[in-house]
N, C-alpha and C positions, 0 to 999 in steps of 0.2 A: 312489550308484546312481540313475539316471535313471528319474524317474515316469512312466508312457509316458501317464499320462492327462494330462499338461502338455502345452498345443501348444508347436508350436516357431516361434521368436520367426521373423517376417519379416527377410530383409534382401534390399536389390534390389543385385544382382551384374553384373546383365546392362545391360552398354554404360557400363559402370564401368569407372574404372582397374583393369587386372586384374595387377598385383605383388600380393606378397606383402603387405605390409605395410598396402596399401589396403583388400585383402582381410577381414586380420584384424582394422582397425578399422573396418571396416562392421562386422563380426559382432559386437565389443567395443561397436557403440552398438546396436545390436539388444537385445542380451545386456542393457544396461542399460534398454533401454525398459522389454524385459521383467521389467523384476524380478530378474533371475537374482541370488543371492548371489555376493560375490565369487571364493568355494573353487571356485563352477560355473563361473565364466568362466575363471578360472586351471587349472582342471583340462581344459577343453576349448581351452584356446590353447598347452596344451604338447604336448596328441596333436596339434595342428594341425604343431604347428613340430619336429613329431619324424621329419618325413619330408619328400619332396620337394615340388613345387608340386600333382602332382598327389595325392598323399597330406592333403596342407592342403586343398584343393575338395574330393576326396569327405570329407572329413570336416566342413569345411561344407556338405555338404549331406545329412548324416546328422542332424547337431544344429540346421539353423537351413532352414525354405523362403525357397528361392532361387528370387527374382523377378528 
């Protein structure tokens, strides 16, 4: 369960390769700046990949502010 008193880690999206793939490891090195435990980043990179492209963005930008 997500601590809502945790910020949420940066990552800059905008004027970035925008696949998939570039995507999720922007947010995979964010995830690591910040700290996150591995179960956090693996729990939030399978809701990413569990729908379309735009399903993966709003969900990056539910868990991570996008710059």
């Amino acid at each position: 369960m997500r601590e809502e008193s945790m910020e949420k880690p940066v990552v800059e999206l905008i004027g970035q390769n925008g696949n998939a793939f570039a995507v999720i490891g922007a947010c995979q090195r964010a995830a690591r700046r910040a700290g996150w435990p591995k179960e956090k980043w693996e729990e939030v990179r399978a809701k990413m990949m569990s729908g379309d492209y735009d399903h993966l963005l709003r969900v990056a930008m539910e868990e991570f502010e996008v710059v």
